[in-house]
VEXDREN-2710 file (C-alpha; in Angstrom, 1 decimal):
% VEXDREN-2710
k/r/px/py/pz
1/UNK/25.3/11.5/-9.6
2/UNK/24.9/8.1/-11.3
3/UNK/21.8/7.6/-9.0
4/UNK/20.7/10.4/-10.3
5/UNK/21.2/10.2/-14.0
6/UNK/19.4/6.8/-13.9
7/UNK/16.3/8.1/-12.2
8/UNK/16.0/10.5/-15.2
9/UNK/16.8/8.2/-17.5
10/UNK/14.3/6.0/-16.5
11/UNK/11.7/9.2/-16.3
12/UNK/12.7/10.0/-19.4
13/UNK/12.0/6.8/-21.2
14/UNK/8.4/6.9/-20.1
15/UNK/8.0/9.8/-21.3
16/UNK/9.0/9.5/-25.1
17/UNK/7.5/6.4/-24.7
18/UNK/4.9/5.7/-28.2
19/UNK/1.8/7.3/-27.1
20/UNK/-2.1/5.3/-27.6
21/UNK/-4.8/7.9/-29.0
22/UNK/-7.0/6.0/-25.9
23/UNK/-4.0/6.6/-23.3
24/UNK/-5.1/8.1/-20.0
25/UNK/-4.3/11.8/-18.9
26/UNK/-0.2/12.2/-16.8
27/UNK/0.9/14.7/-15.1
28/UNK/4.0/16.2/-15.5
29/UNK/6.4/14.5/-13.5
30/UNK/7.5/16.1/-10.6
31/UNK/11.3/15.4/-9.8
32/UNK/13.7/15.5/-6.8
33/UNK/17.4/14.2/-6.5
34/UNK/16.2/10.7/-5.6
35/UNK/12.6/10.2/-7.0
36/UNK/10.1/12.1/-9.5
37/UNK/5.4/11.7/-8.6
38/UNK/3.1/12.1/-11.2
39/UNK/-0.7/11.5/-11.7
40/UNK/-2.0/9.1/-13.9
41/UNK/-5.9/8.8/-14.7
42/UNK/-7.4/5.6/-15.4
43/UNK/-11.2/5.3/-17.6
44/UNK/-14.2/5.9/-15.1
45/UNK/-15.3/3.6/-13.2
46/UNK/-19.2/2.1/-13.9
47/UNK/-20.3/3.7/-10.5
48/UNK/-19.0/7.5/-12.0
49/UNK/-15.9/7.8/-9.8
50/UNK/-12.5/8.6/-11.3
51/UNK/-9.4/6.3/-11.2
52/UNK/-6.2/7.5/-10.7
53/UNK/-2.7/6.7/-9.5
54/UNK/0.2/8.5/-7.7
55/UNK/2.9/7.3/-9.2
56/UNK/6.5/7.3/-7.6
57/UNK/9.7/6.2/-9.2
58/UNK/13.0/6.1/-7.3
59/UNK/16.4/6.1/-7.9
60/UNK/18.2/2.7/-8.2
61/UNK/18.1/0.9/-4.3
62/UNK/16.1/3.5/-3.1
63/UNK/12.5/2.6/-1.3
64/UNK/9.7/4.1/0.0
65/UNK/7.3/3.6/2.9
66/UNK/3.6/2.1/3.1
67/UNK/0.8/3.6/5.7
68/UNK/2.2/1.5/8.5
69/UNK/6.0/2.1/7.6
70/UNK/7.4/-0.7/10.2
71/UNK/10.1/0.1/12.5
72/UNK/11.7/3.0/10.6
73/UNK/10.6/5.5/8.0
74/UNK/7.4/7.9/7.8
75/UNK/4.0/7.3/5.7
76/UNK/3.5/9.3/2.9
77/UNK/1.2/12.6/3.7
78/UNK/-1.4/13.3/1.3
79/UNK/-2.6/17.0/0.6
80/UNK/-5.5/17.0/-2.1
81/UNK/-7.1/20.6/-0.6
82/UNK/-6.5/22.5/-3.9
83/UNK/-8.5/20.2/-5.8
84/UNK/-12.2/21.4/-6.9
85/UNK/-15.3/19.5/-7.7
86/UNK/-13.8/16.3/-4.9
87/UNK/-17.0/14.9/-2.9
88/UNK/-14.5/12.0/-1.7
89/UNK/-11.3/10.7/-2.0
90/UNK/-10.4/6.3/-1.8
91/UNK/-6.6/6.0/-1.3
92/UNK/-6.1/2.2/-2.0
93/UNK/-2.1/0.8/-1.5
94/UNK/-0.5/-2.1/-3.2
95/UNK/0.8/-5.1/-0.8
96/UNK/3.8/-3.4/0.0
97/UNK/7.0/-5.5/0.7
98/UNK/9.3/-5.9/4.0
99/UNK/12.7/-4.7/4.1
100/UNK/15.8/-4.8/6.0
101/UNK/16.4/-1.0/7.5
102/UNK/19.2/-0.1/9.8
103/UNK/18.9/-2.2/13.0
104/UNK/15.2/-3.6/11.9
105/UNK/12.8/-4.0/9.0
106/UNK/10.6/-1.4/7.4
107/UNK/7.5/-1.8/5.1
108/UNK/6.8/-0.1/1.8
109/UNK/7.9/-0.4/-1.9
110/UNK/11.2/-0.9/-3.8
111/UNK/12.0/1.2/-6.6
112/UNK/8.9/2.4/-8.2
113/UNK/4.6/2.3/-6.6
114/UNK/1.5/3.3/-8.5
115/UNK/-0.9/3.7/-5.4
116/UNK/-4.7/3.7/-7.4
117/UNK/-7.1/6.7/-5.7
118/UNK/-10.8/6.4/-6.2
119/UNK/-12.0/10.2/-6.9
120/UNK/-16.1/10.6/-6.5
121/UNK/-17.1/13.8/-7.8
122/UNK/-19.8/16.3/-6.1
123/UNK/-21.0/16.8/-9.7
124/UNK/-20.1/13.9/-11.8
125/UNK/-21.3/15.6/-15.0
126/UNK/-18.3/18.5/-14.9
127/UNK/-14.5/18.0/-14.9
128/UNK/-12.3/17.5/-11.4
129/UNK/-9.2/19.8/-10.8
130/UNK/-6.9/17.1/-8.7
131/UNK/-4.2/18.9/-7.3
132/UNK/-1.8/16.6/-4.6
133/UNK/0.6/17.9/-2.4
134/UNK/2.7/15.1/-1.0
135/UNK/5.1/14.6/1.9
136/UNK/6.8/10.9/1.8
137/UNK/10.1/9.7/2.4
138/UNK/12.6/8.0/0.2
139/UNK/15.6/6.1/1.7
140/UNK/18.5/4.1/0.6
141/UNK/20.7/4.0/3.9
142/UNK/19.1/7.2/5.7
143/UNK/16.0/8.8/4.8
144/UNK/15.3/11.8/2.9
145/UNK/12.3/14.0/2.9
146/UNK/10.8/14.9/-0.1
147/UNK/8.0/17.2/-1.3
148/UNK/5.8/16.6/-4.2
149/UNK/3.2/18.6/-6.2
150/UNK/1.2/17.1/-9.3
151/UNK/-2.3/18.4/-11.1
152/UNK/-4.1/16.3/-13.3
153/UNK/-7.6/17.7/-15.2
154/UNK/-9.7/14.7/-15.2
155/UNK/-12.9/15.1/-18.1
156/UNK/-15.8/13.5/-17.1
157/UNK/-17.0/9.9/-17.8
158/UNK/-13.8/9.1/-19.9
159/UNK/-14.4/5.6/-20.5
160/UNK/-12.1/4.5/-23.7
161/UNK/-8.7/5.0/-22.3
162/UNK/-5.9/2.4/-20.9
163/UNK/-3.8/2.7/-18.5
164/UNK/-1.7/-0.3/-18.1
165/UNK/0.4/1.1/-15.1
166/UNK/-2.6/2.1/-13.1
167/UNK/-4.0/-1.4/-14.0
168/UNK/-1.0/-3.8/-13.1
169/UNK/-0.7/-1.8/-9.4
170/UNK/-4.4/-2.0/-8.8
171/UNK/-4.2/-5.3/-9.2
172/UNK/-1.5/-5.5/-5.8
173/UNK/-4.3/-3.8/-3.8
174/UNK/-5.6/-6.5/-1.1
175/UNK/-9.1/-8.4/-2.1
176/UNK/-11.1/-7.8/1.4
177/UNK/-12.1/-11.2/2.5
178/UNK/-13.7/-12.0/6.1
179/UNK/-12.0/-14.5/8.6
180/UNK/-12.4/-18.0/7.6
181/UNK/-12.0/-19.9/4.6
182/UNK/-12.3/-18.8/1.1
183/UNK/-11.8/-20.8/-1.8
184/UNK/-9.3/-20.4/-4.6
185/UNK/-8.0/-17.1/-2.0
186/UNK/-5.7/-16.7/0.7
187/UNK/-7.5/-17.0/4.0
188/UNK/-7.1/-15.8/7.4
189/UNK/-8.5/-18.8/9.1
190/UNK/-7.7/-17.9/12.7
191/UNK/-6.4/-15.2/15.1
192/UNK/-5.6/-15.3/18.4
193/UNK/-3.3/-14.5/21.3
194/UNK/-0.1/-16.9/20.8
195/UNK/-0.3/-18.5/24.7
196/UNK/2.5/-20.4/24.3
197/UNK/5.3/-17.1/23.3
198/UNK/7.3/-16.0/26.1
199/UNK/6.7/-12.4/24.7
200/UNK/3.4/-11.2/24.1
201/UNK/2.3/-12.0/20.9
202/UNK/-0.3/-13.4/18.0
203/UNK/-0.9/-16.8/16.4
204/UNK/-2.5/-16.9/12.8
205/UNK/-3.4/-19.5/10.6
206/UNK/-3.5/-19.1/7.3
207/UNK/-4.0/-20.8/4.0
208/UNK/-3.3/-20.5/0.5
209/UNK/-5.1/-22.7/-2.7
210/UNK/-3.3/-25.9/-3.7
211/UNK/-0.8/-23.1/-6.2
212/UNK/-0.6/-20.5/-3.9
213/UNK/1.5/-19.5/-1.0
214/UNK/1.9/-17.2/1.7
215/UNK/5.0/-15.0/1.8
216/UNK/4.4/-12.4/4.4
217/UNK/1.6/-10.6/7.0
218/UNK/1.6/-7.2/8.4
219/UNK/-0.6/-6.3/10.9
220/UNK/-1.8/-3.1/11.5
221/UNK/-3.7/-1.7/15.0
222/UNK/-4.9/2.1/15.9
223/UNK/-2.5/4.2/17.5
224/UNK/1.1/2.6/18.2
225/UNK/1.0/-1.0/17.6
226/UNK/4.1/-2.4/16.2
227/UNK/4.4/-5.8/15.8
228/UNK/7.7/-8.1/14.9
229/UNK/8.9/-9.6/11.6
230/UNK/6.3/-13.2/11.7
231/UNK/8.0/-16.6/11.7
232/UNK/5.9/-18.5/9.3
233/UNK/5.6/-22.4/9.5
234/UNK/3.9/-24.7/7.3
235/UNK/1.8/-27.6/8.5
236/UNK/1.0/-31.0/7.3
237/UNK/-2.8/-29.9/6.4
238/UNK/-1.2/-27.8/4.3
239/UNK/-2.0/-24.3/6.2
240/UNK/0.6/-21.9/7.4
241/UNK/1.1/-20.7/10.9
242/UNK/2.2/-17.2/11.3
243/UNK/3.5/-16.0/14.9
244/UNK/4.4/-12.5/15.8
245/UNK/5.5/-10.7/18.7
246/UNK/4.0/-7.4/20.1
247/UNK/6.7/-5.0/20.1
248/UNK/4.5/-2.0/21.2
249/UNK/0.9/-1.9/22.6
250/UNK/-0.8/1.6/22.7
251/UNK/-1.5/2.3/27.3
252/UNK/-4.7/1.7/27.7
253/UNK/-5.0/-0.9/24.5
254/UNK/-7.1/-3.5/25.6
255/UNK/-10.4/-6.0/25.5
256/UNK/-11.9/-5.9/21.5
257/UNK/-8.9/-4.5/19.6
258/UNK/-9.7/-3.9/15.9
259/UNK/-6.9/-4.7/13.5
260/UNK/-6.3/-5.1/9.6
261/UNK/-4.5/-8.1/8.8
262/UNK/-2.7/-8.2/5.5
263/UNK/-1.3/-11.1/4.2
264/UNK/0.8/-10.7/0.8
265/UNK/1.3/-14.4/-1.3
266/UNK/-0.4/-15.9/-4.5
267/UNK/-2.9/-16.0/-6.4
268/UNK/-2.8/-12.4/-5.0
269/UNK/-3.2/-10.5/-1.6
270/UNK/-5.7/-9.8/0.8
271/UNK/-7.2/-7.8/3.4
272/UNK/-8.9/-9.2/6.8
273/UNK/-10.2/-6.9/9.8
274/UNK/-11.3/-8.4/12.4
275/UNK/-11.8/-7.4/16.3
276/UNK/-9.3/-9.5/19.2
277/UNK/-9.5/-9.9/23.0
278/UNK/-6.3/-8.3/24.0
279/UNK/-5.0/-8.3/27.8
280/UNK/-4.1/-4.9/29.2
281/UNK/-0.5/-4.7/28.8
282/UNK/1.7/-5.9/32.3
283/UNK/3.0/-2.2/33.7
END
């Protein structure tokens, strides 16, 4: 019950909180036991599509899961079919956050998540209906299922609003950057097979700016690839070498594997895809 009261508490504080004349459109806020969703617009975007956020706020040590939820958990489901006037939909996640779950480690947010959707109109000139249905999952020691529904009328070509919520959490969204150096970034200098692991695994090297640092890489493959918690290990030239183990390659997975490599640190994340020359896995 205390769990409880706090979540509302905390809803409830938002919403009473002073309002701008220029503050984007909400949602009401759609609430469980353990977590309420809303919508949030942000202003247009110069190339005419719509910014918005699903926002999710959970009860205190409650979490939910990213779109490659680790060893445990579910990824949220997203349902935007009742929406009208939706030529395309951009769902962009914040660098989620690794944590300890049951016998292993899962991957998703603690607390609270804005996770910014670019909306592109078929007719930019007339206003989009956005309705979301969404599935996800919320967990403290075992997970619960939860339902969500939210609808947000979104004008068009509203330019001169703020949303500071939306703003802060698409700031978390990787930067894509290509393999190799990049300065004043986090890099993703090289991938490979780790030849030396006595499990299958992979060997990155990585490197943050002189002020930045590297605090965690998730790596994500088509169909069920899992990979292990990485050990990471700085060098003397000042890079970082990541190693993980293969926990689970897709049958069949094999020659140029395409992954997404996300590496989470400072000045601020980023996103790498690249192809790898993976072995056909022993039988």
């Amino acid at each position: 019950m205390k769990r409880i009261l706090s979540l509302l508490a905390f809803v409830a504080a938002v919403l009473t909180a002073p309002a701008s004349a220029q503050e984007a459109a909400m949602s009401p806020w759609a609430k469980t036991d353990h977590a309420a969703l809303r919508l949030i617009a942000g202003a247009t975007a110069p190339s005419g599509k719509q910014r918005v956020g699903v926002e999710i706020v959970m009860a205190p040590g409650y979490k939910t899961y990213w779109r490659s939820p680790g060893d445990f958990g579910v990824p949220p489901i997203f349902d935007w079919s009742g929406s009208t006037n939706i030529g395309g939909l951009d769902v962009r996640w914040p660098a989620p956050e690794r944590f300890k779950d049951g016998n292993g480690y899962s991957i998703g947010y603690v607390g609270e998540v804005v996770i910014p959707v670019s909306v592109q109109p078929v007719d930019p000139n007339k206003p989009v209906m956005l309705v979301l249905k969404l599935d996800y999952a919320v967990c403290e020691k075992i997970c619960i299922p939860v339902k969500g529904e939210a609808r947000l009328w979104l004008e068009p070509g509203v330019t001169a609003v703020t949303s500071p919520r939306l703003e802060s959490f698409e700031a978390r969204v990787p930067v894509p950057v290509k393999l190799g150096p990049h300065k004043g970034k986090l890099s993703v200098l090289e991938a490979k097979l780790d030849e030396g692991a006595i499990d299958p695994g992979l060997r990155l090297v990585l490197q943050a700016p002189p002020d930045g640092t590297v605090e965690d890489v998730f790596i994500e493959g088509a169909g069920m690839w899992s990979f292990g918690k990485p050990t990471l290990s700085r060098q003397a030239d000042g890079t970082t070498v990541a190693l993980m183990r293969i926990i689970e390659q897709p049958k069949g997975a094999a020659g140029p594997v395409p992954f997404i490599i996300t590496v989470r640190g400072k000045p601020s994340a980023i996103e790498t895809r690249l192809e790898l020359d993976i072995p056909a896995a022993k039988p």
